[in-house]
C-alpha positions in Angstrom: -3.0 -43.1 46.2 -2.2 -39.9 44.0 -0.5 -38.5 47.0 1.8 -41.7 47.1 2.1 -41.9 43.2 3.5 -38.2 43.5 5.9 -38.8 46.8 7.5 -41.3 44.2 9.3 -38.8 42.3 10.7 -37.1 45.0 14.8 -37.0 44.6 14.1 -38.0 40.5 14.7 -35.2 38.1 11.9 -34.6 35.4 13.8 -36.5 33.3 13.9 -39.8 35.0 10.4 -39.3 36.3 9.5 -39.1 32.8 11.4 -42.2 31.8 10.7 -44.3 35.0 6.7 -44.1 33.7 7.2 -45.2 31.0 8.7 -48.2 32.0 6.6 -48.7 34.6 3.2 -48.3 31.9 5.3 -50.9 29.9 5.7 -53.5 32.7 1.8 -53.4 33.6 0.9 -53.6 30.4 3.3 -57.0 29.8 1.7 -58.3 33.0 -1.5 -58.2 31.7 -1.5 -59.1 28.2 0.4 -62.3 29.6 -2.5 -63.4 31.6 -4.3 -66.6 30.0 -7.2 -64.8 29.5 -5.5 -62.1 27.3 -4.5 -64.8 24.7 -6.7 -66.7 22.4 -4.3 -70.1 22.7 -4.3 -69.3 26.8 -0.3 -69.4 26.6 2.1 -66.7 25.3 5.7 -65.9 25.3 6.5 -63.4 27.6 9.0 -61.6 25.2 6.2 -61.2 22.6 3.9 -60.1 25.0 7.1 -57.4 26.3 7.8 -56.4 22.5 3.8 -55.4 21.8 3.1 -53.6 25.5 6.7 -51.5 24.6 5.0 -51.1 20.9 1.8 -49.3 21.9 3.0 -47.6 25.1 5.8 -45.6 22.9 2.7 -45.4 20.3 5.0 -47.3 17.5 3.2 -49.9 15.9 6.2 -52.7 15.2 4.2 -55.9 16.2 5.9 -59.8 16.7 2.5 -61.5 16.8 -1.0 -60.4 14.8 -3.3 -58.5 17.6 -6.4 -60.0 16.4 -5.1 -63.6 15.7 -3.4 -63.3 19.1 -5.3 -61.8 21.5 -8.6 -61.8 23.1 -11.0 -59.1 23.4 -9.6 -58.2 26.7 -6.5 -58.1 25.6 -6.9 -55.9 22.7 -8.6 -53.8 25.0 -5.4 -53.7 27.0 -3.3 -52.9 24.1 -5.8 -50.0 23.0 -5.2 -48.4 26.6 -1.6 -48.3 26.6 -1.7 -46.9 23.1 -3.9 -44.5 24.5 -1.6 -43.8 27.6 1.3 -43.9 25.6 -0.3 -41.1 23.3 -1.6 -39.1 26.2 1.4 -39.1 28.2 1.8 -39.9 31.8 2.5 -36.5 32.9 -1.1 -35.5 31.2 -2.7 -38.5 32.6 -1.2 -37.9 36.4 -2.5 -34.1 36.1 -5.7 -34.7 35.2 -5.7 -37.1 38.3 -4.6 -34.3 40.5 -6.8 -31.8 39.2 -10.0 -33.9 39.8 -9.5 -34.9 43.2 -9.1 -31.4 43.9 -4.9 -31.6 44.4 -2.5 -28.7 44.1 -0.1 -28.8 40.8 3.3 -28.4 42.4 6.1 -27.3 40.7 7.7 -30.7 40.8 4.9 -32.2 38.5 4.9 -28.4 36.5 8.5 -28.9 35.3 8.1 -33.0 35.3 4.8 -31.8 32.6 6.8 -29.4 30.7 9.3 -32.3 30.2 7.4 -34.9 29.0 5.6 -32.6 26.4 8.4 -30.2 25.5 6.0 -26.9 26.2 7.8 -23.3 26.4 6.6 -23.1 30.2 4.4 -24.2 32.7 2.1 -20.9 33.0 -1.5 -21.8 32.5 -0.9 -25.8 33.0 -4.2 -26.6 34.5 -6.1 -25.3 31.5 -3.8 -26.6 29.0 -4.1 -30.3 30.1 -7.7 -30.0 30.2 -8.2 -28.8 26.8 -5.7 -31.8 25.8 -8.0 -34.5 27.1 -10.8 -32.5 25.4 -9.5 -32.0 22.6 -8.3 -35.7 22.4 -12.2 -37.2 23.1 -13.5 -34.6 20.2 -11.1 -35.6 17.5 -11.3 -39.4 18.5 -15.0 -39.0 18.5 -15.5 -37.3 15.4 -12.9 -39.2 13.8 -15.2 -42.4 15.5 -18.5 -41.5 13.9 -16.7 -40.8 10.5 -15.1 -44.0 10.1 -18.5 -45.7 11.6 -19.5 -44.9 7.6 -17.2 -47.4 6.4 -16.9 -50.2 9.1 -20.4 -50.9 9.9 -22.1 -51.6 6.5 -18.9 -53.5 6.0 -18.3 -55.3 9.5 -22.1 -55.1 11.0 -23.0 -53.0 14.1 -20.3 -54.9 16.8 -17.6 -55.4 14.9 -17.8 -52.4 13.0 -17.9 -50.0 15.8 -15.3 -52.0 17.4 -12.9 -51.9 14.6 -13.9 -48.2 14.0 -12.6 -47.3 17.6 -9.7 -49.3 17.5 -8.2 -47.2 14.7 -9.1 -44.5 15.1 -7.1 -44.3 18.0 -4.9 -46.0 17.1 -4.9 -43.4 13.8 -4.4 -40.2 16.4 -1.8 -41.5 18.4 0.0 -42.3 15.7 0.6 -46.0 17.0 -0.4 -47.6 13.8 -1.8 -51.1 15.1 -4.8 -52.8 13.4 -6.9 -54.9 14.0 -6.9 -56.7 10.3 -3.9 -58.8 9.4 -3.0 -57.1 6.3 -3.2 -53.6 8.4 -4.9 -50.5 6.2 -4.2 -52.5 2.9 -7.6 -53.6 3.9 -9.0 -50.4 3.1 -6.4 -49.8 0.0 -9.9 -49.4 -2.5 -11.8 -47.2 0.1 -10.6 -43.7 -0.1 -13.0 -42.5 2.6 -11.2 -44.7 5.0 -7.7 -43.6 4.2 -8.7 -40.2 4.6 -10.1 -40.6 7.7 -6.9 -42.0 8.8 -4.7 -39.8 6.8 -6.6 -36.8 8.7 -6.3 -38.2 12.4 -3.0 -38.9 11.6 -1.7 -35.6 10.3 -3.9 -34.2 13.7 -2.3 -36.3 15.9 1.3 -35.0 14.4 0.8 -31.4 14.6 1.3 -31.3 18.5 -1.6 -30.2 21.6 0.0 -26.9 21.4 0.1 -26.4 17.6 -3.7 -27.8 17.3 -4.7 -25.8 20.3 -4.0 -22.3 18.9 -5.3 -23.2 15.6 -8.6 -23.8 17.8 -8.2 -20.4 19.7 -8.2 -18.7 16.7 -10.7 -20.4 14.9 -13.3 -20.2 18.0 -12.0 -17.2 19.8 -10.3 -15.4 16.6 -7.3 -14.2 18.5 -3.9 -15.3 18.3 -0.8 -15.9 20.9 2.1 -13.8 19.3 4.6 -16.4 21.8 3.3 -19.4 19.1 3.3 -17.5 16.0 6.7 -19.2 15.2 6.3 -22.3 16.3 2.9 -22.9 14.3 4.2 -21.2 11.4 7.4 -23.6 11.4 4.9 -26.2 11.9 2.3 -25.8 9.4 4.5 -25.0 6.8 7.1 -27.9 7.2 3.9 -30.0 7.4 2.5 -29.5 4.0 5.8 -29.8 2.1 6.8 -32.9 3.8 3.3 -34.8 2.7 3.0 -32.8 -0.8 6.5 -33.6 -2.5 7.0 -36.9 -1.0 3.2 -38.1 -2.2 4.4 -37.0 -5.6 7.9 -38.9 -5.4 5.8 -42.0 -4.2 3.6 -42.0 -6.8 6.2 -41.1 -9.6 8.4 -44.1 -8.4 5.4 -46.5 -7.6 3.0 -46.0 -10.7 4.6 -48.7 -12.7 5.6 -51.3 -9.5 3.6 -54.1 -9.7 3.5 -55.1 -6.7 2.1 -51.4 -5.0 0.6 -48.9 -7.2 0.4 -50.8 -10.5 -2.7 -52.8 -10.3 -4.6 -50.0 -9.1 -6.3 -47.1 -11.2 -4.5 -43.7 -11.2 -7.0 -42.3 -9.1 -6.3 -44.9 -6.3 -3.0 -44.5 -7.0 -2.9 -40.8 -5.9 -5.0 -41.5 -2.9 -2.4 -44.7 -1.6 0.7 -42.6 -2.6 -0.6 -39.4 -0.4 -1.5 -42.0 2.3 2.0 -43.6 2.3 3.7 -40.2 2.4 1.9 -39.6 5.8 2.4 -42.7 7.6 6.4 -41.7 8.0 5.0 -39.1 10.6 5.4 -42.2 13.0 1.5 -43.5 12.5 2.9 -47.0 11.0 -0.2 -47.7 8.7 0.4 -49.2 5.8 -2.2 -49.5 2.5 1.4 -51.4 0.0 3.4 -53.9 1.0 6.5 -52.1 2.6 8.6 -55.0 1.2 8.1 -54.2 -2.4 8.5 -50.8 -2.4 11.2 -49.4 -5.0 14.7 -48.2 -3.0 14.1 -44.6 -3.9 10.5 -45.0 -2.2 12.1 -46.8 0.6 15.2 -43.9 1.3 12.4 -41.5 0.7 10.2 -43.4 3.7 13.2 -43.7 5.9 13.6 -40.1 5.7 10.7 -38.9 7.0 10.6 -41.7 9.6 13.7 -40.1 10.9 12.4 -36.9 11.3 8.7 -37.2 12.3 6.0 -35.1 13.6 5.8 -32.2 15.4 7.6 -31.6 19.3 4.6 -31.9 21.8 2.9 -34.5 19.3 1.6 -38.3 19.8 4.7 -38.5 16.3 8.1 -39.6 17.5 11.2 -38.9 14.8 13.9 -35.8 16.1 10.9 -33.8 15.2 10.3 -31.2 12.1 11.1 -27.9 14.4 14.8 -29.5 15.2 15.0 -30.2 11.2 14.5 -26.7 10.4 16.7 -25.5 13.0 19.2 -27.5 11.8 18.7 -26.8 7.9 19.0 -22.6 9.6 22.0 -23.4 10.7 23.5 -24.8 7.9 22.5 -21.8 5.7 23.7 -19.3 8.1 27.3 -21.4 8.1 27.3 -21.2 4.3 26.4 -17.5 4.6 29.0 -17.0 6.7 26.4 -15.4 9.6 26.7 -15.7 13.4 23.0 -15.2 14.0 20.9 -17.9 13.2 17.9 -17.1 11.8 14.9 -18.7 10.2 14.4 -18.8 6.6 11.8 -17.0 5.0 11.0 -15.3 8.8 12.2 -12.6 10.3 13.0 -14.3 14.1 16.6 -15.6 15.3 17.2 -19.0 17.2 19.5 -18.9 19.8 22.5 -20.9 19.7 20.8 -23.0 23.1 18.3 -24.2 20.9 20.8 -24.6 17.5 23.2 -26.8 20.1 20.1 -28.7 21.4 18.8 -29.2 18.3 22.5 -30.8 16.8 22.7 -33.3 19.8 19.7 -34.4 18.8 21.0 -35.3 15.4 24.0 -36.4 16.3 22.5 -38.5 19.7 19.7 -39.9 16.7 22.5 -40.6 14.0 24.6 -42.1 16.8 22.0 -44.6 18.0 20.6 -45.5 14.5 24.4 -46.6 14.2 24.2 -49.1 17.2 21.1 -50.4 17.3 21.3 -51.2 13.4 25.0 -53.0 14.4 23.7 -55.3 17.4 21.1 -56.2 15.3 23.0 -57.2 12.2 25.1 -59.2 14.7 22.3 -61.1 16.4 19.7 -61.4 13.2 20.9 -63.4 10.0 19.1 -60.5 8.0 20.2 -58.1 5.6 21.3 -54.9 5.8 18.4 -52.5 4.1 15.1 -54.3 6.3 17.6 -54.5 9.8 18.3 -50.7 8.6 14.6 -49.7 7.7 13.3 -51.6 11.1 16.0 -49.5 12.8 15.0 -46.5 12.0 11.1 -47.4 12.1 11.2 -48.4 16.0 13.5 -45.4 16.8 11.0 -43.1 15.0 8.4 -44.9 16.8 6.9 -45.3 13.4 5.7 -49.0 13.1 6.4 -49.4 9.5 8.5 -52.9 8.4 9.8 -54.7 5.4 8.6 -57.8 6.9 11.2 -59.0 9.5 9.7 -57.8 13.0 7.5 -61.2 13.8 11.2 -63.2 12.4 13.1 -61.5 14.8 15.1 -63.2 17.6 14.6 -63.3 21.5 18.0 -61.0 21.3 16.2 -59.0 18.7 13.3 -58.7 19.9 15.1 -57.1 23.3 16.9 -54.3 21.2 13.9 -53.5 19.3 11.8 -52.6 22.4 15.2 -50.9 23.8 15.2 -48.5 20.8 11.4 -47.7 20.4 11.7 -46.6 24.3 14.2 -44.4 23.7 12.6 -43.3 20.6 9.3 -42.5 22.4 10.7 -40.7 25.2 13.3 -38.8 23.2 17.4 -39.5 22.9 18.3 -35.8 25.2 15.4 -37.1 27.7 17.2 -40.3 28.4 21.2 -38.7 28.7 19.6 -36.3 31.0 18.2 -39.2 32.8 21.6 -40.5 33.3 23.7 -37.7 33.2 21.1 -35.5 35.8 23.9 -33.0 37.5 23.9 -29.9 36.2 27.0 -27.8 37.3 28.2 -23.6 36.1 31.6 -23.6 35.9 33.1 -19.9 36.5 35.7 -21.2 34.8 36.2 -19.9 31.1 38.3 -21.6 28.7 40.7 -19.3 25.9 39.5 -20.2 22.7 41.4 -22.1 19.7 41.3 -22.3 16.1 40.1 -25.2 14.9 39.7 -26.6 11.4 36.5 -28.3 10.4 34.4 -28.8 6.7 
C-alpha cells in the first residue's frame, strides 16, 4: 500500500503532490463526518460537513456548525485527526510510513518533504521527521497533563480528559476548534488555562526546525551555525509581535464593555496577552470578536495576515517573509543594493527578497478576490466579509460572527481560500504553473520610474 501511495506521485511535481494531499485528506475527512453515525441528528449537509473537514485539515478553525452540538463522539474524533494530519503534514505522515516498514526515502519524497515544510534541504530527513513526531507527542502530552489541572475538577474524569486532549491539540496545531460553544471564553476567568493554551500555541508557531535547535542546544548545548539566522529572525520577531500588540489590546479594550471592561485589570492583562497570540493562526478566542474596537480589529487583522513561523502548524505569509520584506524596504530607502538584515550582520539574496514579494503581492492579490466574490454572493458588510477573509486565508479561525450565516456559495469560497491559505499562495502557482525553463536569452535593461 505505501509502495502504491508513493507510485502516485510519479509525473506530479512537489508542488502538486503537496496540494493533491491535501485535497485528498479533505475529501476523506467530508466522507466520514457525513456518515449518520458522525452526526447527532443522523442527517447533515454535505457543504457543512466539506467547510469543517477543509477547516481542520488546513488547521484553521472557521466553523459553519458547533462541533459538540453537531457531532458525535466519532465524529469529533474524526475532526481531531484531520486537525492532527493537517498539523503534521502529509509529507511527515507519509515518511514516517516509509521509514517504519523499513522503505527507502527517495529523492522524489526528499524534495516533495522539503516542499511541504519549507526546510533549507533534505540532508538528515530521516532523523528530522522523527524528532517531529516526537517532539509533537511530548508537547501534546505535557501540554495534556497540564491542562488535566483545570478540566477534570471542572468536567469530571471523562469529560475532562476528553476536553483536555481535544485542545490541546487543537491548541498546537494552531487549528483553534473547541469543544465548548462559546470557544476559550469558557476559560476567560481561569488564567492557568489560557496559559496553557497561549504556550502550545506560541510552540506550535515557532516551526519543527526553530523548536528543534532550541532543543539541541538545550539538551546537547551545541548550536547549528546554518539556523543561527533563521532562529534569531524567529525568536525575535516572536516576542515583539505578542508584547506590543498585548499592550495595544489592552490599552484599546480596558474600557469596552463588551471585552475587557467587566473584568479586573489583572484578567484584563491575561485576556489581552491571550488575544494578541491567537492572530498566529490558533483561532481561540477568550472576547467576543464582534465587539472588539476597530483599532483592535486592524490590529488583529494584521497579525492574521502575517502569521507564524515558515515550517510551523501557523499559516499567514509568515514572519521570516515580513522581515525580509521590511529589509528590503530599508535598503531601498538607504539607497543599498545588498539587502541585509537589520540589526544582523548577514545579507539575503535577491531569490529570497523576490520570493518573499510574490508572496505579498500573490497574498494582497487574493485577499482582494476572495473578499469581492464574497461581498457579491453574501448580503454582509464590508469589515466582518473583510476580517473572515483574511481569517481563513491566514488559516486563523478567528470571526466577527458571520461564518455559520454564510451562503452555500460562501461557504465554497471560504474552504477555497483556507486551502490555499494552508498550503501556501507560491505552492499552488507552482502547482499550476510546474515548467521551469533557463532562457540564455538576456534582456537590455530600461529605466523605469516607480515610487
Amino acid at each position: 500500500m505505501i509502495r502504491n501511495l508513493r507510485h502516485r506521485g510519479k509525473g506530479l511535481n512537489a508542488a502538486q503532490v503537496v496540494l493533491l494531499s491535501f485535497v485528498l485528506f479533505i475529501t476523506l475527512g467530508t466522507l466520514l463526518l457525513m456518515l449518520p453515525f458522525a452526526h447527532q441528528s443522523g442527517t447533515s449537509h454535505w457543504l457543512d460537513d466539506l467547510f469543517m473537514a477543509t477547516s481542520a485539515v488546513c488547521v484553521t478553525g472557521l466553523i459553519t456548525v458547533d462541533p459538540s452540538a453537531t457531532y458525535t463522539l466519532f465524529g469529533q474524533i474524526i475532526l481531531l485527526a484531520l486537525i492532527q494530519i493537517g498539523g503534521l503534514g502529509y509529507m511527515t505522515l507519509l515518511t514516517l510510513s516509509l521509514i517504519m516498514v523499513g522503505q527507502r526515502i527517495s529523492l522524489r519524497d526528499r524534495l516533495n518533504f522539503q516542499r511541504a515544510t519549507d526546510q533549507p534541504g533534505t540532508a538528515g530527513l530521516a532523523g528530522f521527521i522523527v524528532n517531529i513526531a516526537r517532539f509533537t507527542l511530548l508537547i501534546e502530552g505535557i501540554g495534556f497533563l497540564a491542562l488535566c489541572l483545570v478540566t477534570i475538577p471542572d468536567l469530571g474524569w471523562g469529560r475532562g480528559l476528553y476536553v483536555a486532549a481535544f485542545h490541546v491539540i487543537s491548541a498546537f496545531n494552531n487549528a483553534g476548534f473547541s469543544l465548548f460553544p462559546q470557544g476559550a471564553s469558557y476559560w476567560q476567568s481561569q488564567p492557568i488555562a489560557l496559559g496553557i493554551l497561549m504556550v502550545l500555541v506560541i510552540v506550535g508557531g515557532l516551526g519543527y526546525s526553530v523548536n528543534q535547535e532550541l532543543v539541541r542546544r538545550l539538551i546537547h548545548r551545541r548550536r547549528r551555525p546554518q539556523l543561527e539566522t533563521l532562529v534569531s529572525v524567529v525568536l525575535v520577531t516572536t516576542g515583539i509581535m505578542l508584547v506590543i500588540p498585548a499592550i495595544l489590546l489592552f490599552f484599546f479594550e480596558r474600557g469596552n464593555s463588551q471585552t475587557l471592561g467587566p473584568l479586573p485589570w489583572p484578567l484584563q492583562v491575561v485576556n489581552a496577552f491571550f488575544m494578541a497570540v491567537q492572530p498566529r493562526t490558533a483561532g481561540f478566542n477568550s472576547i467576543p470578536i464582534e465587539a472588539m474596537t476597530d483599532p483592535s480589529l486592524l490590529i488583529t487583522m494584521g497579525l492574521m495576515f502575517i502569521g507564524g513561523a515558515p515550517g510551523s502548524t501557523a499559516g499567514g505569509i509568515k514572519i521570516t517573509t515580513a522581515v525580509v520584506l521590511v529589509a528590503a524596504v530599508a535598503a531601498a530607502i538607504r539607497g543599498r543594493t545588498d539587502t541585509n538584515l537589520l540589526g544582523m550582520k548577514r545579507r539575503v539574496g535577491d531569490v529570497v527578497v523576490r520570493k518573499a514579494l510574490a508572496v505579498l503581492v500573490l497574498s494582497l492579490t487574493l485577499v482582494f478576490v476572495v473578499t469581492l466574490l464574497l461581498l457579491i454572493v453574501e448580503p454582509l458588510p464590508f469589515l466582518p466579509v473583510f476580517f473572515e477573509v483574511v481569517s481563513a486565508i491566514g488559516t486563523v479561525g478567528l470571526s466577527m460572527g458571520i461564518t455559520s450565516s454564510l451562503t452555500d456559495p460562501g461557504k465554497l469560497i471560504v474552504s477555497l481560500a483556507m486551502l490555499i491559505g494552508r498550503v501556501g499562495v507560491i505552492m499552488v502557482m507552482l502547482s499550476l504553473f510546474s515548467t521551469r525553463t533557463t532562457s540564455a536569452v538576456r534582456y537590455s535593461e530600461d529605466p523605469m520610474l516607480v515610487g
